[in-house]
C-alpha positions in Angstrom: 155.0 111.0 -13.1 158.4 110.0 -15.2 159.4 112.2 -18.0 161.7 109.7 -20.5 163.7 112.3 -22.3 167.1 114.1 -23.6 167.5 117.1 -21.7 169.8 118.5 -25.1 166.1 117.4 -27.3 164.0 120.5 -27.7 160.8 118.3 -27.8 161.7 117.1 -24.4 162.6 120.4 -22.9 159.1 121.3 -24.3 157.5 119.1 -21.0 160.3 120.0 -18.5 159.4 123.3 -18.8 156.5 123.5 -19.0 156.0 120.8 -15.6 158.8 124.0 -13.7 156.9 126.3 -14.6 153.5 125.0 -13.6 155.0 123.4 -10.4 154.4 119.9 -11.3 156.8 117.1 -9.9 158.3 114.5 -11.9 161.2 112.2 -12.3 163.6 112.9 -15.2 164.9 109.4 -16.4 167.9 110.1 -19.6 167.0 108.3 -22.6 170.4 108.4 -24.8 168.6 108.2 -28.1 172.3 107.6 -29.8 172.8 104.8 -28.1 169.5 103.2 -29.3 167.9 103.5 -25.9 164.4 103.9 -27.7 164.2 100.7 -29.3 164.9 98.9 -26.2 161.5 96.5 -25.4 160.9 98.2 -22.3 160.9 101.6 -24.1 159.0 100.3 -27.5 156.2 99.0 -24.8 155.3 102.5 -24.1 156.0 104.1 -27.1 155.8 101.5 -30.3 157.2 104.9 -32.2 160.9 104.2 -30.5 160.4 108.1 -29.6 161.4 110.8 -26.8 159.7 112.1 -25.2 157.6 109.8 -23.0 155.7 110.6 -20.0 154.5 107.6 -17.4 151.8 108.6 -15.0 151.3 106.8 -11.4 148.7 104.5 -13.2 151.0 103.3 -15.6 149.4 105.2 -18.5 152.3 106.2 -21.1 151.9 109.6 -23.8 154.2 110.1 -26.5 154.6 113.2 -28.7 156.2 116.6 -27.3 152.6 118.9 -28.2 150.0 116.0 -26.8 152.2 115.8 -23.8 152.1 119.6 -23.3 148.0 119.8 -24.0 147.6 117.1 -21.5 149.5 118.7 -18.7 148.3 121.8 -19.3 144.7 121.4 -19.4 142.6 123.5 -16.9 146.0 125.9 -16.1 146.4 129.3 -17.6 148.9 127.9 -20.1 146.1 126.5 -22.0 143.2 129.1 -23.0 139.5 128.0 -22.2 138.3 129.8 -25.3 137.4 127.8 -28.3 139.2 130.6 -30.6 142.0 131.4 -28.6 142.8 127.0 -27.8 143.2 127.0 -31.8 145.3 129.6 -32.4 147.5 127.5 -29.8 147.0 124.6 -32.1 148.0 126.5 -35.0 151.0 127.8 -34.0 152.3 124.2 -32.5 151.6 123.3 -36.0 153.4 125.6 -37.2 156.2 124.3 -35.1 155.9 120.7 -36.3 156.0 121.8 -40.2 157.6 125.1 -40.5 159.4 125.2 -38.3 160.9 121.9 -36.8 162.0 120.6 -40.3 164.6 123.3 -40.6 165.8 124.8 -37.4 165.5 121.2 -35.7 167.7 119.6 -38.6 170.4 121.7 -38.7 171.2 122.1 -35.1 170.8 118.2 -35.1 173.3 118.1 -37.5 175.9 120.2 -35.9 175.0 119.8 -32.4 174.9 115.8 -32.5 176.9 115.2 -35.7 179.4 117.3 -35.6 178.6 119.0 -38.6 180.0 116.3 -40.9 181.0 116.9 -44.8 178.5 114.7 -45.8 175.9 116.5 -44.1 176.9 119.8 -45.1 174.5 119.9 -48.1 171.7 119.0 -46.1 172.6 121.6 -43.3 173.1 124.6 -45.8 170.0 123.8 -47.4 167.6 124.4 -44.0 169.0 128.1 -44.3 166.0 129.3 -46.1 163.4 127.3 -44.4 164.6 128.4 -41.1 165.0 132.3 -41.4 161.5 131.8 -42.9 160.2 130.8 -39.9 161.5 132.8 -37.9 161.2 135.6 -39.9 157.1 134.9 -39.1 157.4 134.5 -35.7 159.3 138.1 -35.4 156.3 139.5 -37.4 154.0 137.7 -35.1 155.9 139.1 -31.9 155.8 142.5 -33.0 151.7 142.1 -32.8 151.4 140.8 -29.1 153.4 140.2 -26.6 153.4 136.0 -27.0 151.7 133.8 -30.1 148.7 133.6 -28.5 148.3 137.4 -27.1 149.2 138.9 -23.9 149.8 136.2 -21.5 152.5 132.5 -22.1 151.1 129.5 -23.4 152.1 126.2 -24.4 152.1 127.7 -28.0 155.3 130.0 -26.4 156.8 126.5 -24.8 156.4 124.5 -28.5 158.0 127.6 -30.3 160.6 128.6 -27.4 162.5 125.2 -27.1 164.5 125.1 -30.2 164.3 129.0 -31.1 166.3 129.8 -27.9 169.3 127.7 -29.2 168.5 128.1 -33.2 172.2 129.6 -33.0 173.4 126.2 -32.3 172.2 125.7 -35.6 173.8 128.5 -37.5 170.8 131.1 -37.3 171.6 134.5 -36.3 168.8 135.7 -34.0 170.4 139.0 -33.8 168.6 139.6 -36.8 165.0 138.8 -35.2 164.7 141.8 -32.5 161.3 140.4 -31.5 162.4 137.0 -31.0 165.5 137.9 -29.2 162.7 140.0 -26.7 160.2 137.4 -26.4 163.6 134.6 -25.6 163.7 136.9 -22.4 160.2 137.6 -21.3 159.8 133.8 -21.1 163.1 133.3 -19.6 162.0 135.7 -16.6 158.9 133.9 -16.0 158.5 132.3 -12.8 159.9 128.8 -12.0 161.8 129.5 -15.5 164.5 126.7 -16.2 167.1 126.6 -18.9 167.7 124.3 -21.0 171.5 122.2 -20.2 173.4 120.3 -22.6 176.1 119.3 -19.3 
């Protein structure tokens, strides 16, 4: 399997980690989204969306989109509950991600992160404050009820949520203020076949 990505991209951190920490092999191949690598014909062929990431299995089949990729690769492993109820509350939560969560967190680290935080930018940036400690004000709550989203065990519902919470400081967020957060950043980093996130 190839794994087209941006190891510094959240959404494809999402599938490295989850493929370490379920033992699955792959081959990493760097997609430099700034230098319009995704709109290359080769890439467009797999994914018309011009969009990391992008796995490729053996038979040539291509899937785009961070949270199909994960339910895809996680199916019949413990990351992925075989209950009905439980499977939606994963869903709900990597909704969550997509729409509470992503628009703001996401955003402002993409600003300062990629951009460089520039003045014309700095509008925009100030203005995902509110959205942001929103969000993660609910997942604190949430973390305070169980030890992960979705009860007592990891699932890909942690892997969504944990990609860009980990480094919502490179964003301005201050997850000192988010005690739950900051424990459930740890428990998943301890988990076996764990591996961090690099921006080298």
């Amino acid at each position: 399997m190839e794994i087209y990505g941006d190891i510094k991209s959240g959404n494809c951190y999402k599938v490295k980690l989850l493929c370490d920490l379920l033992g699955k092999s792959y081959e990493w191949i760097h997609v430099d989204i700034l230098d319009n690598d995704t709109h290359t014909p080769e890439f467009l062929a797999m994914n018309p969306n011009g969009k990391i990431p992008v796995i490729r299995l053996e038979n040539g089949k291509c899937l785009s989109e961070s949270n199909a990729i994960l339910h895809f690769l996680a199916e019949e492993t413990e990351m992925l509950p075989a209950d009905i109820w439980a499977r939606a509350n994963v869903l709900q939560w990597q909704f969550f991600e997509q729409y509470s969560h992503e628009p703001f967190i996401v955003v402002a680290r993409y600003i300062a992160l990629y951009l460089g935080l520039p003045d014309s930018r700095r509008d925009e940036y100030e203005s995902k404050r509110a959205g942001g400690n929103k969000a993660l004000t609910i997942l604190n709550d949430r973390l305070s009820q169980s030890s992960f989203l979705v009860g007592d065990n990891p699932t890909i519902a942690d892997i969504s949520l944990f990609a860009y919470t980990h480094v919502a400081s490179d964003g301005g967020f201050d997850l000192d203020n988010y005690p739950q957060v900051q424990r459930w950043i740890n428990d998943i980093q301890r988990l076996p076949g764990f591996t961090p996130m690099s921006i080298d």
